[in-house]
C-alpha positions in Angstrom: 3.6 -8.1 -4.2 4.0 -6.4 -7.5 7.4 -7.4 -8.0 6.4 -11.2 -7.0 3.8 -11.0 -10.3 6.5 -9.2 -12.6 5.4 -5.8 -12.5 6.6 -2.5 -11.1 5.7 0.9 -10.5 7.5 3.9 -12.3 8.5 6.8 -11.1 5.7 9.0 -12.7 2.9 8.1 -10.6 4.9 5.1 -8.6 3.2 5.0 -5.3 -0.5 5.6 -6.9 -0.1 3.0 -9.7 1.0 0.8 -6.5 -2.7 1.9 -4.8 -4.6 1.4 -8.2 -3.1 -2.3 -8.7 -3.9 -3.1 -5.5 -7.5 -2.2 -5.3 -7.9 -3.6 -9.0 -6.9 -6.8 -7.9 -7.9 -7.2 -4.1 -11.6 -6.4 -4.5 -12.9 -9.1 -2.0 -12.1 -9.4 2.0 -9.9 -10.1 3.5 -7.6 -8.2 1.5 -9.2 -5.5 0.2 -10.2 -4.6 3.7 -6.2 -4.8 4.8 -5.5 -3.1 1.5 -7.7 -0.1 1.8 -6.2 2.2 4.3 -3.0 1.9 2.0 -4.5 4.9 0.0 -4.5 7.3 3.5 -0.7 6.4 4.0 -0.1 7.1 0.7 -1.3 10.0 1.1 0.5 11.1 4.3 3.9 10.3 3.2 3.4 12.7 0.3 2.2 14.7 2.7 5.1 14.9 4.9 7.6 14.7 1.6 6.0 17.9 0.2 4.7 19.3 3.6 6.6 21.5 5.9 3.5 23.0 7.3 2.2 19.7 8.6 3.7 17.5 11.1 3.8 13.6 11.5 3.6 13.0 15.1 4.8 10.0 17.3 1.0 9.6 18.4 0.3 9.1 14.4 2.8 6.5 13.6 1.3 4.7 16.7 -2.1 4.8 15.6 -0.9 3.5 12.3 1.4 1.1 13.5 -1.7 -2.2 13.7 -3.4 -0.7 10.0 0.6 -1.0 8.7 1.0 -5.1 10.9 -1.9 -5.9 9.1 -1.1 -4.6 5.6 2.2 -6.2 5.5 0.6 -9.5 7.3 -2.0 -9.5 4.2 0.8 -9.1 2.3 2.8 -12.0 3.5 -0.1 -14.1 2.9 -0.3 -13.6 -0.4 3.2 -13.1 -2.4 3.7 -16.9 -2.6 0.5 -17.4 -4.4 0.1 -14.5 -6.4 0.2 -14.9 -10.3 2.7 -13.6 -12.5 0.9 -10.9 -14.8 1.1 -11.7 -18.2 -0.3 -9.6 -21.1 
């Protein structure tokens, strides 16, 4: 969706300036209600990219699997008629 408006994250602080754009933008349902548990996953994949200690189970990816559909469903909706960010 970013990319569709021109922008992208960097490397320093990529996946949390991705969050942060997100929840700046979307602050109304229906997508800021698809949007929101984008901050928990964010949080796990660090988790299990820094994180030996703690594992991801196959029960956990199935829980997320409708929060991620709906996401990327939300998502769908809205790169065609997103604006291009201008300064």
């Amino acid at each position: 969706m970013l990319h569709a408006q021109g922008l992208r994250a960097t490397s320093k602080g990529g996946h949390y300036a991705i969050q942060e754009a997100i929840s700046a933008q979307f602050t109304k349902p229906p997508p800021r209600d698809a949007f929101r548990p984008f901050g928990r996953l964010r949080r796990t994949r660090n988790q299990i990219e820094y994180d030996d200690i703690t594992p991801i189970t196959a029960d956990d990816v199935e829980a997320d699997s409708p929060v991620v559909r709906t996401l990327h469903a939300m998502a769908q909706q809205l790169v065609d008629v997103l604006p291009v960010f201008t300064d």
